[in-house]
NUTORVEX-888310 format. One record per atom (N, C-alpha, C): residue in one letter; x, y, z. Coordinates in steps of 0.2 Angstrom, whole numbers, plus 5000, padded with zeros to 4 digits. Atoms other than C-alpha are relative to their C-alpha. Last residue first. Example, Ala and Ser with C-alpha at 12.3 -4.5 7.8 and 13.67 -1.06 7.14 Angstrom:
2
S499649944999/S506849955036/S499650055003/A500449945000/A506249785039/A500450065000/
END
This chain:
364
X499350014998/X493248385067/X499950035008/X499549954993/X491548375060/X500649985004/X500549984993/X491448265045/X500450045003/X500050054996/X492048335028/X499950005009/X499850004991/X491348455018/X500249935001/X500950024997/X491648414996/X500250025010/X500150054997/X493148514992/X499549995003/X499650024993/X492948654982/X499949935001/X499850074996/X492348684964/X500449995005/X499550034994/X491648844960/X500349955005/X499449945003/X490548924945/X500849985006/X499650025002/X489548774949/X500850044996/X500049975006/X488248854956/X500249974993/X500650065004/X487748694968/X500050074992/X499850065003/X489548734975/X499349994996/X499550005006/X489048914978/X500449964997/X499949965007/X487748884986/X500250034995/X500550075004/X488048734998/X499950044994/X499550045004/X489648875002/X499349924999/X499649995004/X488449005006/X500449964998/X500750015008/X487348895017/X500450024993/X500250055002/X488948865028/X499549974992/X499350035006/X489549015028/X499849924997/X500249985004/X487549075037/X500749994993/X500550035006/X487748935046/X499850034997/X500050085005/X489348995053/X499649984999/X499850044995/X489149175056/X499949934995/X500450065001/X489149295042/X500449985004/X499650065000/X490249485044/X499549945000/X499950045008/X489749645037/X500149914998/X500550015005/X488649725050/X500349964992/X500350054998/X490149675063/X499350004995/X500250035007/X491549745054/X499449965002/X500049955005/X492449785071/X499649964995/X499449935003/X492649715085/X499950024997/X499549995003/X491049575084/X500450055004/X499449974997/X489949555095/X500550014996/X500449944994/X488249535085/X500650045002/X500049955002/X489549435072/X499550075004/X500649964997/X489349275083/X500350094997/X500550044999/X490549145075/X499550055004/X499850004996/X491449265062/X499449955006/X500650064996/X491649235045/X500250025007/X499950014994/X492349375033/X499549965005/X500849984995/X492449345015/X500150005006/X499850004994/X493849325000/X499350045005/X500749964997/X493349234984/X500450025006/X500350024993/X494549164972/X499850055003/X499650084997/X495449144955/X499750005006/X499649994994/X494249294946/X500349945002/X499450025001/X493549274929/X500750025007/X499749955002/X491949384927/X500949964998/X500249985006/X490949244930/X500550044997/X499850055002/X491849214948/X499950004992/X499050004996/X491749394954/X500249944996/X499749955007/X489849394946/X500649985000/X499950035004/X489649234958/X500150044994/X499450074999/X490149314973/X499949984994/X499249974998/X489149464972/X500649954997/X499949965009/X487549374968/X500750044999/X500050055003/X488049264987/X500150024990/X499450055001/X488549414995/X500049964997/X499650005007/X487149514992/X500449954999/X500550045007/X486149485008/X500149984995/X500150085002/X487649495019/X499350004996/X500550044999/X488049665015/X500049945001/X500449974993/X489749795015/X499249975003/X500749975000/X489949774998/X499650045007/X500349985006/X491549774991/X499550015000/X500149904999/X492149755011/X499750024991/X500449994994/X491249565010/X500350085000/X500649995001/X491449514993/X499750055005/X500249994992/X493449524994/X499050014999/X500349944998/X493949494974/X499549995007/X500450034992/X495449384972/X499450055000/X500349955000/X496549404954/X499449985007/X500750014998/X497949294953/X499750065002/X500150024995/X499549384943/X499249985003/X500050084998/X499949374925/X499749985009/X499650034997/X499249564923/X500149945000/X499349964999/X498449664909/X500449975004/X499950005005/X497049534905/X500850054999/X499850075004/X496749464921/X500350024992/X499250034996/X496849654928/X500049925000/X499449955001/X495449714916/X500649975001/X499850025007/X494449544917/X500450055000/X500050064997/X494349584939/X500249974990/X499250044998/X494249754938/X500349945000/X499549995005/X492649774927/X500849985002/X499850075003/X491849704943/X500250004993/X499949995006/X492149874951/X500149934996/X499650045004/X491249844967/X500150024993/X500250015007/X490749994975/X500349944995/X499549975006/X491050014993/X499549994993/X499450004997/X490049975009/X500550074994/X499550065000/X488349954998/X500750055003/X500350084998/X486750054999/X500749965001/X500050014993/X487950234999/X499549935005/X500450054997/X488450264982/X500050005007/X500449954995/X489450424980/X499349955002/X500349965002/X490950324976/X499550045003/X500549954997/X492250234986/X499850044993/X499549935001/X493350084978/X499250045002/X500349945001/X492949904981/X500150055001/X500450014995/X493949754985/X499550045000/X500749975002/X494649684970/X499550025006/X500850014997/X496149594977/X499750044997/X500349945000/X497849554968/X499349985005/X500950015002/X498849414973/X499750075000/X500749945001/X500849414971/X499549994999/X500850054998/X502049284972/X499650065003/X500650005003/X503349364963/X499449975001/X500450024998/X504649444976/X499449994996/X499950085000/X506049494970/X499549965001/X499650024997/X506149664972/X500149965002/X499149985002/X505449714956/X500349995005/X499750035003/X503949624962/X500550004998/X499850104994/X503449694978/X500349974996/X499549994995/X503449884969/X500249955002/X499450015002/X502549814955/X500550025005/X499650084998/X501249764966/X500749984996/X499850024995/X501149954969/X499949934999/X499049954999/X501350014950/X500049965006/X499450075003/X499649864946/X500750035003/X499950064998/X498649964958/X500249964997/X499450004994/X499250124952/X499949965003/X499449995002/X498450054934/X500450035004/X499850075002/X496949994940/X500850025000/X500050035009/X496650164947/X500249934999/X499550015006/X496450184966/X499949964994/X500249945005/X495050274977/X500750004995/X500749974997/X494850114993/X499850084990/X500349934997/X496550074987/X499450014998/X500149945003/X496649884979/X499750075005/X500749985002/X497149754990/X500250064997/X499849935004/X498849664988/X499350014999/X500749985002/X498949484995/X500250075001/X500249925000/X500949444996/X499350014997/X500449955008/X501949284995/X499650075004/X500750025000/X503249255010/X499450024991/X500250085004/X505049265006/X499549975000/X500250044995/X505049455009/X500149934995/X499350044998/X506149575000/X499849955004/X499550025006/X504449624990/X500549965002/X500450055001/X503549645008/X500449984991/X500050054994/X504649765012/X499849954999/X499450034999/X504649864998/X500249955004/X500150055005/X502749864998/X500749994997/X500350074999/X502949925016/X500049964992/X499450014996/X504150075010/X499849945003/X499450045004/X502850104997/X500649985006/X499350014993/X501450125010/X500549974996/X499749975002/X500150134993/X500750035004/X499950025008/X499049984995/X500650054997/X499350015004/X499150045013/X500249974992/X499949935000/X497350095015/X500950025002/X500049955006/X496849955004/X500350075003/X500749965002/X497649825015/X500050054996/X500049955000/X499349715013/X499250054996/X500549965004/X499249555017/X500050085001/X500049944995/X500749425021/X499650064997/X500149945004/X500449275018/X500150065002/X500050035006/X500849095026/X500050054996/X500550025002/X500949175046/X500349984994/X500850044998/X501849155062/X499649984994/X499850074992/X503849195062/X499349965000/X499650045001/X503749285046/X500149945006/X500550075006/X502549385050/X500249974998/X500450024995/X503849465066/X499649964994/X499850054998/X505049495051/X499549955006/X500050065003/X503849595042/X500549955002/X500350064997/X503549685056/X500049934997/X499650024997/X504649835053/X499749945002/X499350055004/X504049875036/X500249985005/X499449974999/X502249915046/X500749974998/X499949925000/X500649885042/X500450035001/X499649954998/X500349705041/X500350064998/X499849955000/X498849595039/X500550045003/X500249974994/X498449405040/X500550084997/X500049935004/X498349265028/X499750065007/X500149944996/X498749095039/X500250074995/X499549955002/X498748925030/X499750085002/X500149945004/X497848795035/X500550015001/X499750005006/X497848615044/X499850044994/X500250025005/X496748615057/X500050014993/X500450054999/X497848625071/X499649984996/X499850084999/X499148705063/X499749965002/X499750055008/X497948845056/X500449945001/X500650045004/X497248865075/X500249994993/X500450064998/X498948885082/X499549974998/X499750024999/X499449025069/X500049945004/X500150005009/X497949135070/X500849934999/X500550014999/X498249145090/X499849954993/X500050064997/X499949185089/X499549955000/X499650055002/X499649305078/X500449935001/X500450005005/X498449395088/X500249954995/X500350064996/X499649385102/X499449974994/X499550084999/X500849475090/X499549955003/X499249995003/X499649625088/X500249925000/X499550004995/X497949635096/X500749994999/X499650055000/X496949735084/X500349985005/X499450015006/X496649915081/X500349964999/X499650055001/X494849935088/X500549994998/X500550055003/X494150125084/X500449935005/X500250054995/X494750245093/X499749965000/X499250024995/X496050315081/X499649975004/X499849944994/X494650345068/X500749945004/X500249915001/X494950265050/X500150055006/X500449984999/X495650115056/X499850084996/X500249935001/X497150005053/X499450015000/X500549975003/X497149845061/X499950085000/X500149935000/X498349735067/X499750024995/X499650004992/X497949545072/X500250075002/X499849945000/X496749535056/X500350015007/X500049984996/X496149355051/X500550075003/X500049955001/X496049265035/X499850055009/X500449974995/X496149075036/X500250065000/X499649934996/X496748995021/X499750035004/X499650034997/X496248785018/X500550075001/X499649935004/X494448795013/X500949975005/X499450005004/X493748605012/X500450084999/X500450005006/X492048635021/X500450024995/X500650035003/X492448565037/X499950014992/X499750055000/X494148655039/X499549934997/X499849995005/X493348825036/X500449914999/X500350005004/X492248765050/X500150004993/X500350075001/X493448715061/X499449994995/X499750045003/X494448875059/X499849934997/X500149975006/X492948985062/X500449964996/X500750035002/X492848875080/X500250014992/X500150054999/X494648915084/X499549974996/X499850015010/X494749095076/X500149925000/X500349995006/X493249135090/X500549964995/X500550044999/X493949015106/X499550024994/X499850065003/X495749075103/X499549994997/X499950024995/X495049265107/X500449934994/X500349994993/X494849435096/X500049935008/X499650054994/X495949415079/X499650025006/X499650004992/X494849535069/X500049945002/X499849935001/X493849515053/X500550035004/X500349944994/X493549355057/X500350074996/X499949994994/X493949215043/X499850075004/X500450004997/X494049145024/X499950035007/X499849994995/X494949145010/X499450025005/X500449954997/X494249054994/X500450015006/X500050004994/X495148974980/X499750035005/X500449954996/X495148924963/X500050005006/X500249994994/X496548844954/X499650065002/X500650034999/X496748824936/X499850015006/X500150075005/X498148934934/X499049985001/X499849955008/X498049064952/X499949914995/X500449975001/X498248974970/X500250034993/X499849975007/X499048814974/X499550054997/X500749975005/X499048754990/X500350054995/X500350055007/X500348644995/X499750015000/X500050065000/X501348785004/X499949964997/X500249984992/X500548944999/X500249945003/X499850064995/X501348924981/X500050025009/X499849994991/X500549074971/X500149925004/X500250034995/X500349024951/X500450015006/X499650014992/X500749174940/X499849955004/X500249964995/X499749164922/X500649965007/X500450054995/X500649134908/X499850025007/X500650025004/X501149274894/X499649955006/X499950074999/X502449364906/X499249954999/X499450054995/X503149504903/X499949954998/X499550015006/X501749564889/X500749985004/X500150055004/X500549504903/X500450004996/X500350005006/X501249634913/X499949934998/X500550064999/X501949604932/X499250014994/X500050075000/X503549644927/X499349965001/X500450024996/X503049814919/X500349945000/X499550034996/X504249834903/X500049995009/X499950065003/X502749864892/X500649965005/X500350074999/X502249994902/X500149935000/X499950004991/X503550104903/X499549945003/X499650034997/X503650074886/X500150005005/X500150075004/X502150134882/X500449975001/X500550044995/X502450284892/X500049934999/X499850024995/X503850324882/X499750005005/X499650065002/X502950324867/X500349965005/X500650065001/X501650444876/X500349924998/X500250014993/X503050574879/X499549935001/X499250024997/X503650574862/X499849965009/X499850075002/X501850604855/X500749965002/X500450054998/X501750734865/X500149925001/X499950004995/X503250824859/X499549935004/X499550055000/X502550784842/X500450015008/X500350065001/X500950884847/X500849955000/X500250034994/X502051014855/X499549954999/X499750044998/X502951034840/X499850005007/X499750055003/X501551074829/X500449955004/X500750065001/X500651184841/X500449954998/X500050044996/X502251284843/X499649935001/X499450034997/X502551334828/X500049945006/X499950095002/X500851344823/X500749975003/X500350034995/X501151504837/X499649944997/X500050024994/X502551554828/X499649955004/X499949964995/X501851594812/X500449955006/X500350034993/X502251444799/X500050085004/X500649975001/X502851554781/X499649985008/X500849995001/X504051554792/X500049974995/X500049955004/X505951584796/X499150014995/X500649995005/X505751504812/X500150044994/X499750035006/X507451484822/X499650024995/X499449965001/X506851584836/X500250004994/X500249935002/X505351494837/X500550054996/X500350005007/X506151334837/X499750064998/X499450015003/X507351394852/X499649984992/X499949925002/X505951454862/X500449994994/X500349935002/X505051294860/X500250064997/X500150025006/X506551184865/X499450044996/X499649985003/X506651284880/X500350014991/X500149935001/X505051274884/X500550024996/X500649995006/X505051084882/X500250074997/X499850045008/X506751064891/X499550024995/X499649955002/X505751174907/X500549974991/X500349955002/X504251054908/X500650064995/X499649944998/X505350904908/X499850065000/X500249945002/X504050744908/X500450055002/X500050015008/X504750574910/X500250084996/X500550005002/X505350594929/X499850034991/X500149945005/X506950544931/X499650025001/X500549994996/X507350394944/X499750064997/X499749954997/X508950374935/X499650035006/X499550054994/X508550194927/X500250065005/X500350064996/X506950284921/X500749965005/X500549964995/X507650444914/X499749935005/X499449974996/X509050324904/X499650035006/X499950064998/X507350234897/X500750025004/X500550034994/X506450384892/X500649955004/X500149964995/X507850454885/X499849985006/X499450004996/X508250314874/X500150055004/X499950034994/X506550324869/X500649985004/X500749984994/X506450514864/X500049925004/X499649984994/X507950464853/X499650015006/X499650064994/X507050314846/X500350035004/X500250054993/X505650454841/X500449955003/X500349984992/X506650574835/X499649945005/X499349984998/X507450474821/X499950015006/X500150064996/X505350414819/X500950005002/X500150014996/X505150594815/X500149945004/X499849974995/X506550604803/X499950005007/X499550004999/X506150494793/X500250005006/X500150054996/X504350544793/X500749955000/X500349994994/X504950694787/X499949935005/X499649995000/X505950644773/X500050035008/X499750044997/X504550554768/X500950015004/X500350034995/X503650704768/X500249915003/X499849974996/X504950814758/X499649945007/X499350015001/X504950684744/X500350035009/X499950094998/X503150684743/X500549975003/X500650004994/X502850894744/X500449915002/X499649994994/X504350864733/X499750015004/X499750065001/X503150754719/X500550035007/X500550054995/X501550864723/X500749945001/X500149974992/X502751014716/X499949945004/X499350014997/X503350914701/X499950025005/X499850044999/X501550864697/X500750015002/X500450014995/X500851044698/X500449935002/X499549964996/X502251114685/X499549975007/X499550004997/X501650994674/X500450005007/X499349975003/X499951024672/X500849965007/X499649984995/X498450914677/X500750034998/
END
């Protein structure tokens, strides 16, 4: 190897740590960008910046590089800048595991959801009289559940569907849990009622087809209550964690995710359960993980195989709808189990043992 080759390969060396200097100079400036761009409301990516700085390197160019390497070049390290500052967009997520290593326990009262705690929600799909969420309660009361899940407002697909009965609904939901002794998870869809939920229930649940109603998931952040969080019918893991980050950054860290199932072109089942979501979002979030059996599938014959993926998979609890004569239901009536058919399911899912409840106690 001649001389004159080894000095070459020696500045070639010299140049390239001189480079990667440089590049990683850029890169803390690219995150201190980022991170000014964030507290500003910015958005990361500046098309026109780019172009500019583009033109400006070309211009500059004295070669042997054409131009059009020019660009290539520094529109990979541009990339690479923008990516960086993704990554800390994440990292600084509250409701990250790299936040916050231990899992989130939700305080419903003296129930304790997330950690060790497993839990099921349970109840009508609609609010429709006393004499339904009464029974359904007495049931969930028999056989140690202690949240009753119940719908007073109800978004719909068509307008003339069933919508719910509103407040009286809540009224309803709210007497039977203090009669036997639950805890009230019930849905709201509009920022201005989160004080009305406050008057009557224990949670406050924000459906799939609000998952993204930022101005309710601000609302629901500034609230005292905790906050179930279904995932959008056709949303990413990762804009389902953004919108429970809404509720978080504003205070509010009793958050529950749901798994409820996302639209595909399948059409045997309701939705499509993504039971990859459920270790996914345990492994990138601190927050309890729930997966709804009942719109994920849209069957009661599955529910039982269903349920116990969900639990295998590493879920904190099950949510189902019971209602006591599903023929009539309101709404959801191909989806819902009456109470011998909840009841079997919970012989069944205690003899799994993927699921420790409280043993039934007598009729009340």
């Amino acid at each position: 190897m001649s001389r004159e080759l080894d000095q070459l390969r020696k500045q070639i060396d010299e140049v390239n740590t001189k480079l990667l200097e440089l590049l990683n100079q850029r890169a803390r400036l690219a995150q201190s960008i980022g991170e000014v761009k964030k507290s500003q409301g910015i958005h990361r990516f500046d098309p026109v910046r780019e172009r500019d700085m583009l033109d400006r390197m070309t211009k500059l160019n004295p070669g042997p590089f054409d131009n059009d390497t020019i660009r290539h070049l520094f529109k990979q390290i541009f990339k690479a800048s923008l990516d960086l500052q993704e990554k800390n967009h994440k990292k600084a997520l509250l409701v990250s595991r790299k936040q916050q290593p231990d899992d989130t326990v939700v305080h419903v009262g003296d129930v304790q959801i997330g950690g060790y705690e497993k839990n099921l929600i349970a109840g009508p799909c609609s609010v429709e009289s006393e004499e339904q969420v009464r029974e359904v309660a007495r049931a969930l009361k028999q056989q140690g559940i202690r949240l009753l899940r119940g719908g007073a407002f109800k978004p719909r697909t068509s307008p003339y569907d069933f919508q719910g009965i509103g407040e009286e609904g809540l009224r309803i939901l709210r007497e039977a849990a203090d009669e036997f002794d639950l805890k009230v998870i019930s849905e709201i869809v509009n920022p201005s009622d989160i004080d009305l939920a406050e008057r009557y229930i224990d949670v406050i649940q924000i459906g799939a087809r609000n998952m993204q109603n930022f101005e309710l998931l601000k609302a629901a952040g500034s609230s005292r209550l905790p906050v179930f969080l279904k995932r959008g019918m056709s949303a990413t893991v990762e804009e389902f964690l953004f919108a429970a980050e809404y509720i978080v950054s504003r205070g509010n860290s009793q958050v529950m995710l749901c798994e409820r199932g996302i639209r595909t072109y399948e059409k045997w089942t309701r939705n499509t359960l993504d039971i990859s979501a459920v270790p996914l979002l345990k492994q990138e979030s601190h927050l309890p993980v729930f997966v709804d059996i009942t719109h994920s599938t849209g069957r009661r014959d599955i529910q039982l195989p269903v349920a116990k993926a969900a639990l295998a998979a590493g879920a904190d609890g099950l949510m189902l709808e019971v209602h006591p004569d599903p023929s009539v239901a309101l709404s959801d009536a191909n989806q819902q189990i009456d109470i011998a058919q909840f009841e079997k399911f919970m012989d069944e899912i205690r003899q799994s043992g993927l699921f420790q409840f409280t043993e039934p106690v007598p009729e009340v």
